[in-house]
N, C-alpha and C positions, 0 to 999 in steps of 0.2 A: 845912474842918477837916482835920486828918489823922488818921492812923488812931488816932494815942495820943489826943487830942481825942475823938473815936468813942467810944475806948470810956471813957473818964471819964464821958461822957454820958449813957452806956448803961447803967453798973456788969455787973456779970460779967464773965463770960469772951468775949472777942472773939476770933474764928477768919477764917481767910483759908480759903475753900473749894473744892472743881470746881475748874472749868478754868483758872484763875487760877497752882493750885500745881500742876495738872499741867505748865502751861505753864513756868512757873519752873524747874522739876527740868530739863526738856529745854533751857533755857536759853533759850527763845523770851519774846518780850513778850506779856504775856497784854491782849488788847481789850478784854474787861470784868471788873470785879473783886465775886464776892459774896462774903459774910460772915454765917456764921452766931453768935447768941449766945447763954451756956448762963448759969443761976444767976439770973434775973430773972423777973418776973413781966411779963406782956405791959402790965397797966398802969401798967406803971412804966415802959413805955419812953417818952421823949418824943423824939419826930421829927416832921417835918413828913411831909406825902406818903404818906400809906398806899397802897399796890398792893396787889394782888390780895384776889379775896373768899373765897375757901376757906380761905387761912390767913393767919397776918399775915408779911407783906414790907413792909419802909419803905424808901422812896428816900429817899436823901440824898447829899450831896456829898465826896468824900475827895480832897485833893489837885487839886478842880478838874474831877473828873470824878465823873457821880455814879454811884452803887453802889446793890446792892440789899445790906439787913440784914434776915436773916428770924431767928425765933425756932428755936431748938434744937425738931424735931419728931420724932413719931414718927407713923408713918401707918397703918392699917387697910382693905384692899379690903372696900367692902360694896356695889358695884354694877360693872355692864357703864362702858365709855367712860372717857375719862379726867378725867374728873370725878366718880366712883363711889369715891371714899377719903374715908375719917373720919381726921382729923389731931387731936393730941393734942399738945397743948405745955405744960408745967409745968416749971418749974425744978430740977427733978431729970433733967430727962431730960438726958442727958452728949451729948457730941459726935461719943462710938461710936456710939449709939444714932442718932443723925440722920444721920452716914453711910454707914448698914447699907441704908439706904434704897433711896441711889446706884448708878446701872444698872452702873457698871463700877468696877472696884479704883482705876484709874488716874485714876476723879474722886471718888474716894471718899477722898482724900487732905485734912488741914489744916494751918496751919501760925498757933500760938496766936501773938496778936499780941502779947501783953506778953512772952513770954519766946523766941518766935522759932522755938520748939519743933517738930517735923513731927511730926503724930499720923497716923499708919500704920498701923491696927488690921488692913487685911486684906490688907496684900502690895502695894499698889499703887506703888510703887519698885522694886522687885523685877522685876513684870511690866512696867512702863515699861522697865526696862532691857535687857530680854526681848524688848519688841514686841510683848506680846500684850494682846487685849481677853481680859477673865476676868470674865464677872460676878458684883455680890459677895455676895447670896446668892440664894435660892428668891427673893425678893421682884419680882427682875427682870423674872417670867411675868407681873406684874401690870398693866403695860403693853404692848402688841403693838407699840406703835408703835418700843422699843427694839429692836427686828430691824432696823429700818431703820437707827436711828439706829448701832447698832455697824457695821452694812456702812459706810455713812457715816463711821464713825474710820476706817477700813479704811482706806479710801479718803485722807482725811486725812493718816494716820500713815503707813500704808504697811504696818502690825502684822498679825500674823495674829491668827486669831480660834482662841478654846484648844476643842476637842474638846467639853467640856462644854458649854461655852456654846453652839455651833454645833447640840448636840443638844436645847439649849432652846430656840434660834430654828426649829427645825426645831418643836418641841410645840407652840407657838404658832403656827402656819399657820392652823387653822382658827378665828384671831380676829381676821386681820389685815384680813380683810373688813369689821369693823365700823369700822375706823376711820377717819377723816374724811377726804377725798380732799384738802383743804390742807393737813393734815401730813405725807401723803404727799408730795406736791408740796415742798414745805419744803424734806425732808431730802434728795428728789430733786435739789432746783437746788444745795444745798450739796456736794452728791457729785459734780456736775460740774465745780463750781469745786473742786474738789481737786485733789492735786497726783497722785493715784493714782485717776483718775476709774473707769475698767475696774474696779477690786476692787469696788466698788458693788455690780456686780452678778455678778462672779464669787464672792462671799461670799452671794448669795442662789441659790445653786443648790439647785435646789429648790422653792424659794419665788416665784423672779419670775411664776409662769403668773397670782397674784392680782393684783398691780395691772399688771401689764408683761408681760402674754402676748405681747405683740406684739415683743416682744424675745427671749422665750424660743423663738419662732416660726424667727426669724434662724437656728436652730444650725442648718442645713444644709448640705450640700458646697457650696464658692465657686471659682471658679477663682481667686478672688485670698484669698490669708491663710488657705486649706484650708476656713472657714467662713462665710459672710454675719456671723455673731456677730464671727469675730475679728477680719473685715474691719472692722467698725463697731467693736472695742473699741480697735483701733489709729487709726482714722478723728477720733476724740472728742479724741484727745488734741492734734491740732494745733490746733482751733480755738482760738480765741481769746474767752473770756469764757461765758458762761452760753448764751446765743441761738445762738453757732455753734457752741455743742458740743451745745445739744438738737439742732438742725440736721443736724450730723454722725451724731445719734444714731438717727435716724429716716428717714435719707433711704432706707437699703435695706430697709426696713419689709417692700416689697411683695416682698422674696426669702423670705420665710415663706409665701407662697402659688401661688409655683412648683410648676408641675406636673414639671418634669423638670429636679431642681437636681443636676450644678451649672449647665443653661441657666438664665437667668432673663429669658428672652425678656416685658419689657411689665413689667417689676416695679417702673418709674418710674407705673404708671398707677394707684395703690392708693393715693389721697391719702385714701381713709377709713380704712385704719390709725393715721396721725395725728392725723385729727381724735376717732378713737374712745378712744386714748388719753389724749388731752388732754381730754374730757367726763371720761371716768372719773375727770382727778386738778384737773378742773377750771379746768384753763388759763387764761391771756390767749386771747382769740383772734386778738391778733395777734402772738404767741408760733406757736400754733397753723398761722398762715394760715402764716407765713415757712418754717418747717417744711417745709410742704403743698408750696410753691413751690421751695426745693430739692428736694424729691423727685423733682416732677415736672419739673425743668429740667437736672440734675445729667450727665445725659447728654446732653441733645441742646444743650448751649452747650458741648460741646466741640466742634460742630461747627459754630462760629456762622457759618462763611464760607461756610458750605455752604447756610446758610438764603435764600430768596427772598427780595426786599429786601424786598416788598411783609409779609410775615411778622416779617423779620427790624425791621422801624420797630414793628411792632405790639409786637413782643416786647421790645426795649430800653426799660429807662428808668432810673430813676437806683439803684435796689435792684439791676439787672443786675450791677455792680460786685462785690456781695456776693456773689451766688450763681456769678460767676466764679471767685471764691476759694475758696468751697467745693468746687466741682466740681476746680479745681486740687489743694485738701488732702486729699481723699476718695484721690483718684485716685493718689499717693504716685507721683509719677514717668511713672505711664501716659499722661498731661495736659501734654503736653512743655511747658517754660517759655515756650520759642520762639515757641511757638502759641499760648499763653494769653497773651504779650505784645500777641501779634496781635490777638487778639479785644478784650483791652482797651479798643486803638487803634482798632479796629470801633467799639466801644460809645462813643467820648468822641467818634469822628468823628458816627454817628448822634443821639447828643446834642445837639449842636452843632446840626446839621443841623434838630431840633426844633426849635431853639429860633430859630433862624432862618428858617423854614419855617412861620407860621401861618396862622391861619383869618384873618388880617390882610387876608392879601395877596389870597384869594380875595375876599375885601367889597368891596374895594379895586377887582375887576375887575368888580364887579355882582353875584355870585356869592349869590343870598337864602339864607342861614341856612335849612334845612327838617332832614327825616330824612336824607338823601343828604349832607348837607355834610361832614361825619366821613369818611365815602366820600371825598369828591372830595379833602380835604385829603390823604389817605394818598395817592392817586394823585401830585397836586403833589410831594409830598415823595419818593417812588418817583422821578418825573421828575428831580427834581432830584439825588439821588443816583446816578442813571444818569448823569449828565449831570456828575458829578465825579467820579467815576470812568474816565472816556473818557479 
């Protein structure tokens, strides 16, 4: 159906809501489309697909894609967690009233769909044009989890975050503990996939020692970018997608436990930083492990020709590829091309050589399968790359 269909359906007033119309004012294409509706009673709506149980949301389809339509609400905190609100929906409640609600001005924006109208009750065009996150009112302390999520626009937009509201995220510290380590995580991988990954956590100063000590740990003197933090905030930015930018984000983890920074003599050996982080917001563990494994390789495949062969077979395999690149993109230049082309060519020539070189050929010569054969196979293959190398 389309939207005018929607709301014939519905009767009342139908609203275009959030990120939808903030996206539209910046001229951006908005991904998903909600809608709130005012002047109906919840049993008068007929839709198919009810969602969520705390309040009423109905999915249904506009244009081919579907949408959520929730009822015009107004909400009450009466417990801990984000599930601790009493919601109240009657058809008197207006469409100011259910966007008072909203963590920021600039999603607290509608645009009525019969007449096209932009309802802007608390400045949020204004501050959009501005750049700033403003939250829109006292309500906002009601979730801790929005500290994150505005560092997260930050990140996103690229906006600063306005004085007041930085002093609410700040009063809200000591609740940010309670809340669930996968929403953490969430707004975590959303802030890396941004186009302003660093504000993430430069907009939590202050605040990262609760879930991200291990980052806040970093600020120390670096010989490279004046601090391990800045080295690692400029680090994030090259990789490429979610996985090499946690990657980049954690490999100098272990420069927060340097005893004489800026040496950071062995600060690749601290792969429980990572892992300790990743418990805390609950990770993949294999999120986690790849993490683990730049950290601990990020220096020593820069100097892959330097490794013994018998070391350097153990160490190649087909992930080597990845962790070349990151060791390259950390490294901003220090990583000569030259040399990482080389290593490359190391790593596809040992590949090769793998796969060419199996426990085939030892069977082959009589050679029984026991504990030692694993042994003797790396030997052959040692052999054998001595021997193309000559």
């Amino acid at each position: 159906m389309t939207e005018k269909e929607l709301m014939e359906t519905i009767g009342g007033r139908l609203y275009l809501v959030g990120g939808a119309v903030r996206d539209k004012l910046r001229g951006k294409s908005a991904h998903d489309r909600d809608y709130v509706v005012t002047g109906v009673h919840l049993d008068d709506v007929r839709l198919p697909k009810i969602a969520g149980k705390d309040f009423p949301v109905f999915l249904t389809k506009v244009d081919g894609a579907v949408v959520e339509v929730a009822m015009a609400r107004k909400e009450k905190k009466i417990g801990q967690g984000y599930h601790g609100f009493e919601f109240y929906t009657d058809p008197n409640v207006t469409i100011e009233q259910d966007l008072l609600r909203r963590d920021l001005t600039i999603n607290a924006m509608a645009i009525d769909v019969q007449t096209g109208e932009l309802v802007d009750p608390y400045g949020g065009q204004a501050d959009l044009r501005a750049r700033i996150l403003r939250h829109t009112s006292e309500a906002f302390a009601e979730d801790p989890l929005r500290v994150y999520r505005v560092a997260r626009f930050a990140a996103q937009f690229g906006f600063s975050i306005h004085a007041e509201t930085k002093a609410l995220m700040m009063r809200l510290k000591p609740e940010l503990s309670a809340l669930t380590p996968e929403r953490v995580f969430v707004e975590l991988k959303k802030a890396l996939l941004a186009r302003y990954p660093d504000k993430f956590f430069r907009e939590l100063e202050g605040l990262l020692d609760v879930h991200f000590p291990e980052i806040e740990a970093i600020k120390v003197p670096d010989k490279h970018d004046g601090t391990a933090f800045e080295h690692t905030m400029a680090a994030i930015y090259r990789g490429n997608g979610f996985r090499e930018r946690f990657a980049l984000l954690v490999h100098d983890l272990g420069k927060g436990l340097s005893e004489n920074p800026p040496v950071h003599n062995g600060h690749e050996g601290h792969e429980h930083l990572v892992r300790a982080l990743g418990e805390r917001l609950k990770m993949p563990n294999r999120l986690v492990d790849f993490g683990c494994r730049t950290m601990r390789l990020h220096m020593k495949i820069k100097k892959l020709h330097e490794i013994r062969p018998g070391k350097l077979i153990r160490l190649v395999d087909s992930d080597i590829f990845k962790q070349l690149r990151l060791s390259y993109l950390e490294s901003d230049g220090r990583y000569e091309r030259k040399l990482y082309l080389q290593h490359v060519g190391l790593a596809k020539e040992i590949i090769k050589l793998k796969r060419e070189v199996t426990g085939k050929i030892l069977v082959e010569r009589g050679v029984e399968p026991n504990a030692m054969f694993g042994e003797k196979l790396l030997q052959e293959r040692v052999r054998a790359f001595r021997t193309r190398r000559q």
